[in-house]
C-alpha positions as CSV (number, residue, x, y, z in Angstrom):
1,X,0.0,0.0,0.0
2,X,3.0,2.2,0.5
3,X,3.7,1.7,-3.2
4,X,0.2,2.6,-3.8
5,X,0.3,5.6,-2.3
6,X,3.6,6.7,-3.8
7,X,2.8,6.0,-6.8
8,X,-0.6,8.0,-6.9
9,X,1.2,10.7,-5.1
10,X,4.5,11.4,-7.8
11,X,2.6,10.8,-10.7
12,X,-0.6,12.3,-10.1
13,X,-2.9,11.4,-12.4
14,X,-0.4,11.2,-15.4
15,X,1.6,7.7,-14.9
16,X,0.7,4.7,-16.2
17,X,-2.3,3.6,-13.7
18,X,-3.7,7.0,-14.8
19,X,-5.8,7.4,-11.2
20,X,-6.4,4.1,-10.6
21,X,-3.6,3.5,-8.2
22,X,-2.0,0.1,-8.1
23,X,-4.8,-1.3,-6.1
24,X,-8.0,0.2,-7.2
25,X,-10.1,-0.2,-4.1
26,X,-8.9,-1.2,-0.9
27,X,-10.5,-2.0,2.1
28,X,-8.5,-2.2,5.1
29,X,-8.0,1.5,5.5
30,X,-8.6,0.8,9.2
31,X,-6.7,-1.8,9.6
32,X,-2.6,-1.2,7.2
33,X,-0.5,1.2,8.1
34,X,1.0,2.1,4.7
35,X,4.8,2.2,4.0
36,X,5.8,5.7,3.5
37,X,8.6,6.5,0.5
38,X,9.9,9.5,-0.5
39,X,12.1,7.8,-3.6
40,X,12.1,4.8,-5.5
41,X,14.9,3.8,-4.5
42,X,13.4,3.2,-0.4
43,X,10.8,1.3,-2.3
44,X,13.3,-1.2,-3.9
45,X,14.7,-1.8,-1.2
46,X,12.2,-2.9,0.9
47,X,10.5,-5.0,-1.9
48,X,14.0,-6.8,-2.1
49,X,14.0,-7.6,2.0
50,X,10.9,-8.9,1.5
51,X,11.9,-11.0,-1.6
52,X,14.8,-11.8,0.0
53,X,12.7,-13.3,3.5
54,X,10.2,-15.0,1.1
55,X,13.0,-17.2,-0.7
56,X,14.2,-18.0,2.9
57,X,10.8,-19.6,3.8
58,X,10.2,-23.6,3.5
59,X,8.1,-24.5,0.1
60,X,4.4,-24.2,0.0
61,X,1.6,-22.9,-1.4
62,X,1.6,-19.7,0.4
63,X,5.9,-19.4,-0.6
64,X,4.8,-19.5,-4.2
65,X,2.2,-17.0,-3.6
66,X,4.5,-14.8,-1.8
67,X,7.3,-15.2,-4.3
68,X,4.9,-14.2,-7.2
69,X,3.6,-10.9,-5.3
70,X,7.3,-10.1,-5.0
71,X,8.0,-10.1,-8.2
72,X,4.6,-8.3,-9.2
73,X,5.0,-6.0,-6.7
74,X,9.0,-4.7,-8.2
75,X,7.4,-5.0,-11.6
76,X,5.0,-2.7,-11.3
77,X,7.4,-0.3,-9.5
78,X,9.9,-0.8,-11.8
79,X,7.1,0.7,-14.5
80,X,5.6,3.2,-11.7
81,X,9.1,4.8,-11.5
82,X,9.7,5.0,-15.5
83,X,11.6,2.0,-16.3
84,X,10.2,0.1,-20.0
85,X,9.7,-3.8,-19.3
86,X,9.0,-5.8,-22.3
87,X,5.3,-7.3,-22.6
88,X,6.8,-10.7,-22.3
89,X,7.9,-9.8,-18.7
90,X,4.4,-7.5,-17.7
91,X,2.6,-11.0,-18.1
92,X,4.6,-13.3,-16.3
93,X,6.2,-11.2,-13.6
94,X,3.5,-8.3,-13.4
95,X,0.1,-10.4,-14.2
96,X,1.4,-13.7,-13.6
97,X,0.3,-15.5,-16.6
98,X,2.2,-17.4,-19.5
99,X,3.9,-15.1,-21.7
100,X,2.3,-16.1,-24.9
101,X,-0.7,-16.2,-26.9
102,X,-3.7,-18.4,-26.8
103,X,-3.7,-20.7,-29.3
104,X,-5.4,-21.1,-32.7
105,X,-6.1,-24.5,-32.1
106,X,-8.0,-23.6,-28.4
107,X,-9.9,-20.5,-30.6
108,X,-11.0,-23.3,-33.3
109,X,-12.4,-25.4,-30.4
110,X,-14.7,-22.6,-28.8
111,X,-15.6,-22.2,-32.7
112,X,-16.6,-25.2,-32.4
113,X,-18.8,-24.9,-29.3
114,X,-20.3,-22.3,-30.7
115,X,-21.4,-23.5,-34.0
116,X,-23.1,-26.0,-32.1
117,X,-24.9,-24.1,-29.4
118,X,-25.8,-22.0,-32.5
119,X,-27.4,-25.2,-34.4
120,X,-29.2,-26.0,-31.2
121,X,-31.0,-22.5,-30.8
122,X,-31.6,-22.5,-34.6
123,X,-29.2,-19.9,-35.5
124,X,-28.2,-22.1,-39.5
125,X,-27.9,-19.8,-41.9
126,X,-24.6,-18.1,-42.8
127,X,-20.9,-18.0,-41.2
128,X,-20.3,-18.7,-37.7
129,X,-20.1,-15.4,-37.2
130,X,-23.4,-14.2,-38.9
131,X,-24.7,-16.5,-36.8
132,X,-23.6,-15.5,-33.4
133,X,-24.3,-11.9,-34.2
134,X,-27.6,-13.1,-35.3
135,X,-28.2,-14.5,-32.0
136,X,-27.5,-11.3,-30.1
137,X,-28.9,-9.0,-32.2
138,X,-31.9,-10.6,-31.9
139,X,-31.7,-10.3,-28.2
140,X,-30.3,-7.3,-27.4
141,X,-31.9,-5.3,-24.6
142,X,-33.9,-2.0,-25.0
143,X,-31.4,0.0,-22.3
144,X,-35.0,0.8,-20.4
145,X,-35.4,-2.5,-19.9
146,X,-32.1,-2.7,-17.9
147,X,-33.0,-1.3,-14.6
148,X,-35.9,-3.6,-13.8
149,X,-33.8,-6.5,-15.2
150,X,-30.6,-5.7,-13.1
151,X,-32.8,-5.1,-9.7
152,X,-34.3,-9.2,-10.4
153,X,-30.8,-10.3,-11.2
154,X,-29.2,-8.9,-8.2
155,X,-31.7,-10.2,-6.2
156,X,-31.2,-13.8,-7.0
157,X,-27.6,-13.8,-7.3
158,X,-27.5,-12.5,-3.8
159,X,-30.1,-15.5,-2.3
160,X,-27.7,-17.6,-4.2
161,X,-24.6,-16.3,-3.5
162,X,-25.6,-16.6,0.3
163,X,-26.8,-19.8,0.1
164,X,-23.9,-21.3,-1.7
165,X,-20.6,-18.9,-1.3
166,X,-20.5,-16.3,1.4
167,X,-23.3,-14.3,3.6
168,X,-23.1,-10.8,2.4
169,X,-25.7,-9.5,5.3
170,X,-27.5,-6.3,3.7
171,X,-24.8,-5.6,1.1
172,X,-26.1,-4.7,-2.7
173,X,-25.8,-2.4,-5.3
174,X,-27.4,-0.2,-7.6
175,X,-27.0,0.8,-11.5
176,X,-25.4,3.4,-13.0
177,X,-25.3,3.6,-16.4
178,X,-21.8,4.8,-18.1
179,X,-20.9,5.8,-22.1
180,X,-17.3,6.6,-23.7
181,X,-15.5,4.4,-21.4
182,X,-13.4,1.3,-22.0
183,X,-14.7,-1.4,-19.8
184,X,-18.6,-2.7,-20.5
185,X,-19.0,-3.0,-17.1
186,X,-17.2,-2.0,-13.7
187,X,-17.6,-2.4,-9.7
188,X,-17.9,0.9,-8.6
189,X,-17.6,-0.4,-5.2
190,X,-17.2,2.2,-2.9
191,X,-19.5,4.1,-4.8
192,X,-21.8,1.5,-4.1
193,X,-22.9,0.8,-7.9
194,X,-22.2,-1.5,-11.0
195,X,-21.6,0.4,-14.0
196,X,-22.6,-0.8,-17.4
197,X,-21.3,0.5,-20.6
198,X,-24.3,1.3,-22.3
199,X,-22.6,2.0,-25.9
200,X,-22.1,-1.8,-25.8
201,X,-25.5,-3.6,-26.1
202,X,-26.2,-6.6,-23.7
203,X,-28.2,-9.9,-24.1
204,X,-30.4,-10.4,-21.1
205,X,-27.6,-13.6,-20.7
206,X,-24.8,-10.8,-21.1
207,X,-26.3,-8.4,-18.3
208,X,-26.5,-11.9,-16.2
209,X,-23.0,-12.4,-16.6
210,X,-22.0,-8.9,-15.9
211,X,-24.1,-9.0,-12.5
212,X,-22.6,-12.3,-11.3
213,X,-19.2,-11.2,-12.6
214,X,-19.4,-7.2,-10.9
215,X,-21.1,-8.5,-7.6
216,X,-22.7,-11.5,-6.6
217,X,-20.9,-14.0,-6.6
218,X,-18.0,-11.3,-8.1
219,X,-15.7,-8.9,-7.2
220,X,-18.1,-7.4,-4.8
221,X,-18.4,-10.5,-2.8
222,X,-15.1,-10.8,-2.8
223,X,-14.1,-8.0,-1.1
224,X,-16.6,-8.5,1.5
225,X,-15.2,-11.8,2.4
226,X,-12.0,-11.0,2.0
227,X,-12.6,-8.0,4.7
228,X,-14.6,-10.1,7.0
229,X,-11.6,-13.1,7.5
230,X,-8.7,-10.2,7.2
231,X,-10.7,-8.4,10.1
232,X,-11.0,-11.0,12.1
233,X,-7.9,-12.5,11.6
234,X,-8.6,-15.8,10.3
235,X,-6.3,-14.6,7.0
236,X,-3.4,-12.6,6.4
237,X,-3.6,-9.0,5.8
238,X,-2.9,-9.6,2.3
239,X,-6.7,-11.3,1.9
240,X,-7.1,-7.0,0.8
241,X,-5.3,-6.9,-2.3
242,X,-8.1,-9.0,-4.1
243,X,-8.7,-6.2,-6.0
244,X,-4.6,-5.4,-6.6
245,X,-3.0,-4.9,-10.1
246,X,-1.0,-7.5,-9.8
247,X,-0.8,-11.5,-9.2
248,X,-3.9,-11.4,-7.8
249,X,-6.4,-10.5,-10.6
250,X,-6.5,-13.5,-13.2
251,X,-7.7,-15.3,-9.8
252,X,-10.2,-12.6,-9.4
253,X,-11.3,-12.2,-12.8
254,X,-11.7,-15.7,-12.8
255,X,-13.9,-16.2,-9.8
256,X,-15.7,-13.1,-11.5
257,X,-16.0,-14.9,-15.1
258,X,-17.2,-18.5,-13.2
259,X,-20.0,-16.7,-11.3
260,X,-23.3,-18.3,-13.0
261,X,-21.5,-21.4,-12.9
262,X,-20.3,-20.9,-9.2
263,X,-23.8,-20.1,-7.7
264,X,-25.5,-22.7,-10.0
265,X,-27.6,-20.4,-12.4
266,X,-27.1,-21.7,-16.0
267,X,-31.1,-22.2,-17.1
268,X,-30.9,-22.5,-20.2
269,X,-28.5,-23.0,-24.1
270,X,-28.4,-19.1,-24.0
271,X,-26.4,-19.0,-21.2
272,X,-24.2,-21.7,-22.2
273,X,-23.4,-19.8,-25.7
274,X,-23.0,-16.7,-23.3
275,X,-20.5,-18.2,-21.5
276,X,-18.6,-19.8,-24.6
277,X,-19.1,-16.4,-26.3
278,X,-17.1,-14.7,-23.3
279,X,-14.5,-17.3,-23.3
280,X,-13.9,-16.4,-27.1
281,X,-13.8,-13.0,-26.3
282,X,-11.3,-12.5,-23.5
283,X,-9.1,-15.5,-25.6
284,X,-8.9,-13.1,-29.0
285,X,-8.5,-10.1,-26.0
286,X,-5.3,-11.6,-24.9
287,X,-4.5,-11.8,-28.5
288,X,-4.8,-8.7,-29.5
289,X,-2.9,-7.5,-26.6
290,X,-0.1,-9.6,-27.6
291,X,0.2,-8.8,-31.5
292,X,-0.4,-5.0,-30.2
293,X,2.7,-4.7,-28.4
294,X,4.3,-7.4,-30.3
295,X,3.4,-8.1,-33.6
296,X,3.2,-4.8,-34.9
297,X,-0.4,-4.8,-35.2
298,X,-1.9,-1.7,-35.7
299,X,-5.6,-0.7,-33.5
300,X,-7.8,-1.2,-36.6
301,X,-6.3,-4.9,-37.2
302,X,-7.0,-5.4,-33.4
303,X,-10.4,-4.3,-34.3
304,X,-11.2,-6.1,-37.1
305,X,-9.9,-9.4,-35.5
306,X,-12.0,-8.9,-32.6
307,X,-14.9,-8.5,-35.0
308,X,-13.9,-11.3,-37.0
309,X,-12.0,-13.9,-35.1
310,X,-14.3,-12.7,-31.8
311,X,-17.3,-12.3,-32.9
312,X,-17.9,-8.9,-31.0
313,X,-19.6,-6.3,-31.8
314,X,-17.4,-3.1,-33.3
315,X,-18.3,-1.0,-30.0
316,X,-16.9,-4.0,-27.5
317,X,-14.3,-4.3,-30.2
318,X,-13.2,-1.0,-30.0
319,X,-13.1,-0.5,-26.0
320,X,-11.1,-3.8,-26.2
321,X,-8.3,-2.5,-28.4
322,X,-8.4,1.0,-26.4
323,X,-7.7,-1.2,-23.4
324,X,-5.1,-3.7,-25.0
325,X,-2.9,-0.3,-26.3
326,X,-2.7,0.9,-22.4
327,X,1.2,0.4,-21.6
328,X,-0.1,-1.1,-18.0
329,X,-3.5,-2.6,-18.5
330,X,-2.9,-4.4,-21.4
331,X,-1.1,-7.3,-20.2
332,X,-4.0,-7.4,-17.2
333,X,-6.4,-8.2,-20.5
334,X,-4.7,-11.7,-20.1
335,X,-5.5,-12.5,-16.7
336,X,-9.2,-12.5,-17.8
337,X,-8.3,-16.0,-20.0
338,X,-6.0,-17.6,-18.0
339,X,-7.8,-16.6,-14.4
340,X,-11.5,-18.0,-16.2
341,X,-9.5,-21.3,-17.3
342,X,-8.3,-22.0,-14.0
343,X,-11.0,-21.6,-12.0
344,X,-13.2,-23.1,-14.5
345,X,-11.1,-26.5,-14.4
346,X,-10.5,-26.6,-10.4
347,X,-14.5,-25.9,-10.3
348,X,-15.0,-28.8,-12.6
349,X,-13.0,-30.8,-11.1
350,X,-13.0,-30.8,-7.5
351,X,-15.4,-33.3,-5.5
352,X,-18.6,-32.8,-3.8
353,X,-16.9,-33.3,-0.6
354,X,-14.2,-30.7,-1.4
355,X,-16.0,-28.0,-2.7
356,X,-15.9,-25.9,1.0
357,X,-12.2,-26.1,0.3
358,X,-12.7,-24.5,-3.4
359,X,-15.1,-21.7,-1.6
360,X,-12.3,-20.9,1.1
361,X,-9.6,-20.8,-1.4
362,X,-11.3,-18.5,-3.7
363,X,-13.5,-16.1,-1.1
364,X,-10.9,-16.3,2.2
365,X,-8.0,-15.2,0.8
366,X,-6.1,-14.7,-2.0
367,X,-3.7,-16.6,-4.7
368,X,-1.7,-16.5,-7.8
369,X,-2.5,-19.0,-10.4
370,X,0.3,-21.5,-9.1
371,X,-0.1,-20.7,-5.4
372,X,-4.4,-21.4,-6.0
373,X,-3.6,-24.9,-7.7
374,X,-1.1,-25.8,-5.4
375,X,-3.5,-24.9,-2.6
376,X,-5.9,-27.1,-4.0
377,X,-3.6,-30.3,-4.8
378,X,-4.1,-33.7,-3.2
């Protein structure tokens, strides 16, 4: 948090987090003490004592977790004081995610999917893509219809969410509706309210997902269990940094991006292509990102990928590429593919019997990719 603050303070509004600050909200106010620096250099130093005690410690799941928020953590203040790491090294030291693409072959398979969720719901004619812009078109919500809709969905993903994740007492949220910024949706959460992006139309399915991803069982969720065990001290004080720009968010985008699945709420094939449609969509994301700052690629190929290869629509297409340009959020666009993936397949495949474990790992505290599977190994 003493980074944090350092780094909102020097750069004030004009570094690379713009004013987002390395951890966009942050709960335990009342309960950290920040770090105080005055150079970047007292920063260093401290993140290498820390480094240094971390590769001192015995292995084990919370050792790899450590290690990878030490190496996050002098990333990103490597970039907050000026320095120019390569892409290659924002996602695996900064975002903690393979350094490469996702495949054409795992692209071809959600393809796949799609063309036959698209079969099923009678969506025939044309290319894959005609027909999956078929299907949303035809579904897309009037934006009055939104408010009443939200309300119902927020309602049932909180009984849910308390029924089957975490008790979130009187905690919810209300709408606010956003244009000309590059996110669809957002937790507002000290504001109290989920923003949606209405330049980018939404299924009923796709404001679903965004309420579930944003909230309940989301980021919002999240946070207030993270809170409750750091508060009581049942989890380290780093439970906080859920929200952090660093290791931390594939495994909360991820949690975010398995919500209908997590809390049981998949009624019916257009949820299923929703969810397959998303998956396509944060894998061409990471790609773009990657041929942006790699390849060459210039933000109207990005675009026109995104359209073709993604099946979005050129609005979603267009905040995507704005997003996957940023010199810091750009690599975080892969911790949306890699995060979904690995909660997905530890949600698939842990037992009945373990699934309390899953729940702690994911809502009492906090993990890299590594330290989450490791935490979660026989």
């Amino acid at each position: 948090m003493g980074v944090d603050a350092f780094e909102r303070a020097k750069n004030r509004g004009d570094g690379p987090l713009d004013d987002e600050g390395l951890v966009p909200i942050f709960l335990g106010a009342d309960l950290v003490s920040p770090a105080t620096y005055t150079t970047w250099n007292d920063a260093f130093d401290d993140i290498a004592t820390f480094a240094s005690e971390v590769a001192a410690l015995s292995a084990s799941p919370r050792t790899t977790f450590l290690s990878a928020m030490a190496r996050s953590l002098r990333a990103a203040a490597r970039l907050f004081a000026g320095e120019t790491l390569s892409f290659e090294e924002k996602l695996r030291d900064l975002v903690g995610v393979p350094a490469a693409p996702v495949s054409d072959e795992t692209i071809a398979a959600i393809h796949e999917s799609l063309d036959r969720l698209m079969t099923k719901l009678g969506y025939t004619n044309g290319t894959l893509a005609e027909r999956v812009f078929a299907w949303q078109t035809g579904r897309y919500l009037d934006p009055a219809e939104i408010p009443a809709l939200f309300t119902a969905f927020m309602a049932e993903a909180k009984t849910r969410t308390d029924a089957l994740i975490w008790p979130t007492g009187d905690y919810t949220m209300r709408l606010n509706a956003v244009r000309d910024v590059p996110y669809s949706g957002r937790c507002s959460f000290d504001d109290g309210c989920m923003d949606i992006n209405l330049d980018v139309a939404v299924t009923r399915a796709a404001l679903k997902h965004l309420v579930c991803h944003e909230v309940f069982p989301g980021h919002s969720t999240q946070l207030l269990s993270t809170k409750s065990v750091a508060a009581r001290g049942t989890a380290p004080l780093d439970a906080l940094l859920c929200t952090a720009n660093m290791v931390t968010g594939a495994v909360q985008e991820g949690i975010g991006d398995q919500g209908v699945d997590l809390i049981d709420w998949i009624e019916d094939e257009h949820d299923i292509a929703q969810i397959e449609v998303r998956r396509l969509q944060t894998a061409t994301g990471t790609n773009a990102a990657w041929h942006l700052h790699l390849s060459g690629w210039t933000p109207a190929r990005s675009v026109d990928y995104l359209r073709a290869v993604g099946f979005g629509q050129e609005s979603w297409a267009n905040v995507r590429t704005v997003m996957a340009q940023h010199p810091f959020r750009g690599a975080f666009l892969a911790s949306y593919w890699f995060g979904n993936e690995t909660v997905k397949e530890l949600r698939e495949t842990t037992p009945t019997e373990k699934r309390a474990e899953l729940i702690s790992a994911l809502f009492a505290s906090v993990h890299s990719i590594e330290s989450l599977r490791a935490s979660l190994s026989d």
